[in-house]
C-alpha positions as CSV (number, residue, x, y, z in Angstrom):
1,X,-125.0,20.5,35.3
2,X,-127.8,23.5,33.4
3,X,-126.7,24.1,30.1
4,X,-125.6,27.3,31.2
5,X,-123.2,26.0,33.6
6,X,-121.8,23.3,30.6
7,X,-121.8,26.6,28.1
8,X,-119.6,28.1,30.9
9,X,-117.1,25.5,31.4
10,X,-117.1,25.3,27.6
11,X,-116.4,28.9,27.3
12,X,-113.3,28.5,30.1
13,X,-111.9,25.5,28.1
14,X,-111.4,27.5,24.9
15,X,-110.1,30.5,27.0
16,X,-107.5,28.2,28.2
17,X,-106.7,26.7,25.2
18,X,-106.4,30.7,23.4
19,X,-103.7,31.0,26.8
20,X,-101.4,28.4,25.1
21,X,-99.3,29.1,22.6
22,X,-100.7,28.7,18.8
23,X,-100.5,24.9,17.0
24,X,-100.5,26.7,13.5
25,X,-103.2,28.3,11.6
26,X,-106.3,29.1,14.5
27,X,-110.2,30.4,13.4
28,X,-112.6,31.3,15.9
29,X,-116.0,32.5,15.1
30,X,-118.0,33.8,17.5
31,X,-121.1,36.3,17.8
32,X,-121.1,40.0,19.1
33,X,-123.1,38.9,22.4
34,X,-120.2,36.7,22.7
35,X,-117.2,39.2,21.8
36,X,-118.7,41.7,24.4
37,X,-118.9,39.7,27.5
38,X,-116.9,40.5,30.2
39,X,-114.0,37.5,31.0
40,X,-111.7,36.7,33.7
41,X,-108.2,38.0,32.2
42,X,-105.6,35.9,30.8
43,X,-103.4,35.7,33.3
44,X,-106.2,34.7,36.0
45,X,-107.5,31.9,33.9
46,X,-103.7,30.0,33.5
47,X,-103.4,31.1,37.1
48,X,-106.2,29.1,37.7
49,X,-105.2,25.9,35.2
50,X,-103.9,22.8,36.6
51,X,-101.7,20.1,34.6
52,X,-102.1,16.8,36.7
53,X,-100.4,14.1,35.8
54,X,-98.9,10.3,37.5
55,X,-96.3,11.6,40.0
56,X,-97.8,14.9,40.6
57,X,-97.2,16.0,44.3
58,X,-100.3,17.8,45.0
59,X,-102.0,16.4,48.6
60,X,-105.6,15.1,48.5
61,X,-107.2,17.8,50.6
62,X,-105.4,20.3,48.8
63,X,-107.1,19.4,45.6
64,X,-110.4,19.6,47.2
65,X,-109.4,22.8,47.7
66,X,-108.3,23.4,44.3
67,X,-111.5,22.2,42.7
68,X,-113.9,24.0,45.0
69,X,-111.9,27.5,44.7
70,X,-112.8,26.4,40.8
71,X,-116.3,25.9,41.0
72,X,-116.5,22.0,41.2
73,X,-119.4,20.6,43.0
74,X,-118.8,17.5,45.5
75,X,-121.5,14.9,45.1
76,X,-121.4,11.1,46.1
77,X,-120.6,10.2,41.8
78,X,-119.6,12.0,39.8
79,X,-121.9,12.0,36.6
80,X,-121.6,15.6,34.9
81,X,-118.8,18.4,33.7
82,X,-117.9,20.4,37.2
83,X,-118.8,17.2,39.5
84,X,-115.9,16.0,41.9
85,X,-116.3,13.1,44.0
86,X,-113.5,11.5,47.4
87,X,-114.0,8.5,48.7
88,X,-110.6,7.7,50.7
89,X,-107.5,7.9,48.8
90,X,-109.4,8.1,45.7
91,X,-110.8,11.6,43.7
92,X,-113.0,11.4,40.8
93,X,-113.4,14.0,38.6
94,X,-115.3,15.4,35.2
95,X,-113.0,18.6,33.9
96,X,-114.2,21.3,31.7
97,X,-113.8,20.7,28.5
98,X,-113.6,16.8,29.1
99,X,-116.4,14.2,28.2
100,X,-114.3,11.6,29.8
101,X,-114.2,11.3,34.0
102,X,-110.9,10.6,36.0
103,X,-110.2,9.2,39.1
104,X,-107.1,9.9,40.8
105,X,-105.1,7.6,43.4
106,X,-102.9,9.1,45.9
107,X,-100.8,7.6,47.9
108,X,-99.6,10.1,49.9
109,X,-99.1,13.6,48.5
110,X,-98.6,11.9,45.4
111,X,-101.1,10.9,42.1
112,X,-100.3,7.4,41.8
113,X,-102.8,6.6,39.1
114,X,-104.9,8.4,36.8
115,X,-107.8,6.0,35.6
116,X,-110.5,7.2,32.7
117,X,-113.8,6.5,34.3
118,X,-117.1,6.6,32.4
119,X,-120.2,8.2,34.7
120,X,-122.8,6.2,34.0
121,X,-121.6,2.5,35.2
122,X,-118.7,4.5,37.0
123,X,-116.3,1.9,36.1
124,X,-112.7,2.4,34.7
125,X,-112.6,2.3,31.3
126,X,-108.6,2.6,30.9
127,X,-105.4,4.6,32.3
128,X,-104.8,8.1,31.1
129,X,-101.0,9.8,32.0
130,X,-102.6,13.2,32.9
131,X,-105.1,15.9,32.0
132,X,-105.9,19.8,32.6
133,X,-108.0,20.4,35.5
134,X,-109.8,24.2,34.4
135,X,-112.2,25.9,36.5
136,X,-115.9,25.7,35.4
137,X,-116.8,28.8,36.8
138,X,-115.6,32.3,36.1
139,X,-116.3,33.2,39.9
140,X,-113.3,32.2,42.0
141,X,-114.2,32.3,45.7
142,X,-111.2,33.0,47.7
143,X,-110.6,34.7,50.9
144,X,-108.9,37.9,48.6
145,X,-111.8,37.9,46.5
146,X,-114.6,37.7,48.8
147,X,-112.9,40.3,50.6
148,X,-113.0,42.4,47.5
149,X,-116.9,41.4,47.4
150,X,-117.8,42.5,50.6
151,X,-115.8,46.0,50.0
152,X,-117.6,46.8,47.0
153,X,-121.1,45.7,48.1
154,X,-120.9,47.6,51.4
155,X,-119.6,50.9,49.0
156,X,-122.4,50.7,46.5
157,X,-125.3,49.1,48.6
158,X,-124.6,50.4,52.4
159,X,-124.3,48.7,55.7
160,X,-128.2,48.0,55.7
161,X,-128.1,46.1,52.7
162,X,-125.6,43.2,54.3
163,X,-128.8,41.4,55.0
164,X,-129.5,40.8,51.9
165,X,-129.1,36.8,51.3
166,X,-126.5,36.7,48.3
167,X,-124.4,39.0,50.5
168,X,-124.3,36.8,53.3
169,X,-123.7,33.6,51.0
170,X,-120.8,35.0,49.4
171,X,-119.2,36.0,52.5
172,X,-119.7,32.6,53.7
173,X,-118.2,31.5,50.3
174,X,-121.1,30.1,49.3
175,X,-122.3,29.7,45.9
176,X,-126.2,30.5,45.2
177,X,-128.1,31.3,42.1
178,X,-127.3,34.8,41.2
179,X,-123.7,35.4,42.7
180,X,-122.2,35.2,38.9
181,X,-124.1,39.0,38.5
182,X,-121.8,40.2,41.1
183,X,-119.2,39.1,39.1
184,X,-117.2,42.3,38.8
185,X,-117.3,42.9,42.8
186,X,-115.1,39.8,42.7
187,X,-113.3,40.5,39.9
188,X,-112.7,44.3,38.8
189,X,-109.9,43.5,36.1
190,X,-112.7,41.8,33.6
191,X,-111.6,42.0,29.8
192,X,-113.3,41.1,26.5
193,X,-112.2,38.9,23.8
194,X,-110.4,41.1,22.3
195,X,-107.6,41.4,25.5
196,X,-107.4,37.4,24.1
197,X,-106.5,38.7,20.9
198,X,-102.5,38.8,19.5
199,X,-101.1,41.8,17.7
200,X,-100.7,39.6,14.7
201,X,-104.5,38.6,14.7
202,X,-106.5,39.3,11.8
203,X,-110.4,40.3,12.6
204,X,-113.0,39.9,10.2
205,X,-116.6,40.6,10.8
206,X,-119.7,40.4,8.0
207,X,-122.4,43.2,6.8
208,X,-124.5,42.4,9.8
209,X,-122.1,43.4,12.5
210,X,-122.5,46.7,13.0
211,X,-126.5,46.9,13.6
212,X,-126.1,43.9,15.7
213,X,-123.6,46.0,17.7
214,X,-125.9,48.4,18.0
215,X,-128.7,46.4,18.8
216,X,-126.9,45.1,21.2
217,X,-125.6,48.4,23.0
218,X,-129.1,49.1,23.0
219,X,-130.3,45.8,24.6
220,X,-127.6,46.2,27.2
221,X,-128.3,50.0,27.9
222,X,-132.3,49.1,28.2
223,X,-131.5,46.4,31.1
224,X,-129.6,48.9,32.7
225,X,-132.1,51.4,33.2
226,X,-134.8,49.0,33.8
227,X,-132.9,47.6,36.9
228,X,-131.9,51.0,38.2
């Protein structure tokens, strides 16, 4: 996985964990670049979340499904965050947020066995009762949303422009470098940290946060123009 994909799946992992409700006293610090980009809205992201544990009645294929819808990549082993791996009745996985890998045996429609595998000798390393599958991208591909895509491409860009290689991989729901700038296409309800945020939570910011907000506007209005 790039480092932007692992800061990603990072970002998705505390997103989920800011969905549960609060173990006592909880700080986050964070950066204005941070506290203005867009996310995926609460609801989506636990929508999205997956507890699996031993005795779990979800069928093999349909977590294939699951984990591509999420952004997982198949490969023949598994070795980084976002890698999934089926050979036969067994699924190996890396979850956001997780250093550890897990392979699942079904027999059945049922998870028989979760095992903790490590990536690099690939061997199991111990038994684990469950863990939280999260999606390690932000851009869900389903059939609603690549609906949604194809809509709001064909209203801003025109038919002419449905030759254009990104649209043709996304309705093929097909992720290329790039897609993720589309983003909003897929996804119009995007929020900001602050939609995270309780009506009991206390914000604090330093001296420097204003100009960086405004630096930051700037930046943001300068890329703008520049790509119009």
């Amino acid at each position: 996985a790039s480092p932007a994909q692992k800061v990603l799946a990072d970002r998705l992992a505390a997103l989920a964990r800011l969905s549960r409700p609060p173990q006592g006293a909880e700080l986050l610090v964070t950066t204005v670049a941070a506290a203005t980009q867009r996310l995926l809205p609460p609801d989506m992201v636990r929508a999205s979340t997956l507890e699996v544990r031993e005795g779990s009645r979800i069928g093999r294929d349909d977590l294939v499904h699951t984990l591509q819808r999420a952004g997982y990549t198949r490969v023949e082993t598994i070795a980084d965050t976002g890698d999934f791996a089926v050979r036969g009745g067994l699924v190996d996985v890396i979850p956001a947020g997780s250093a550890s890998g897990f392979r699942l045996d079904f027999f059945g429609d049922e998870v028989e066995a979760i095992r903790i595998v490590d990536p690099l000798t690939q061997l199991t390393t111990g038994r684990a009762k469950g863990f939280t599958l999260l999606p390690v991208s932000e851009l869900l591909l389903d059939e609603e949303r690549i609906r949604r895509f194809r809509h709001g491409w064909l209203e801003r860009f025109g038919q002419p422009a449905t030759a254009d290689p990104i649209y043709q991989a996304a309705s093929d729901g097909r992720r290329v470098p790039g897609l993720d700038h589309y983003l909003p296409l897929f996804e119009p309800g995007l929020v900001t940290l602050f939609d995270w945020l309780g009506e009991g939570d206390i914000l604090l910011t330093d001296g420097a946060a204003a100009s960086a907000t405004e630096a930051r506007f700037e930046a943001i209005d300068d890329y703008y123009q520049n790509r119009v």
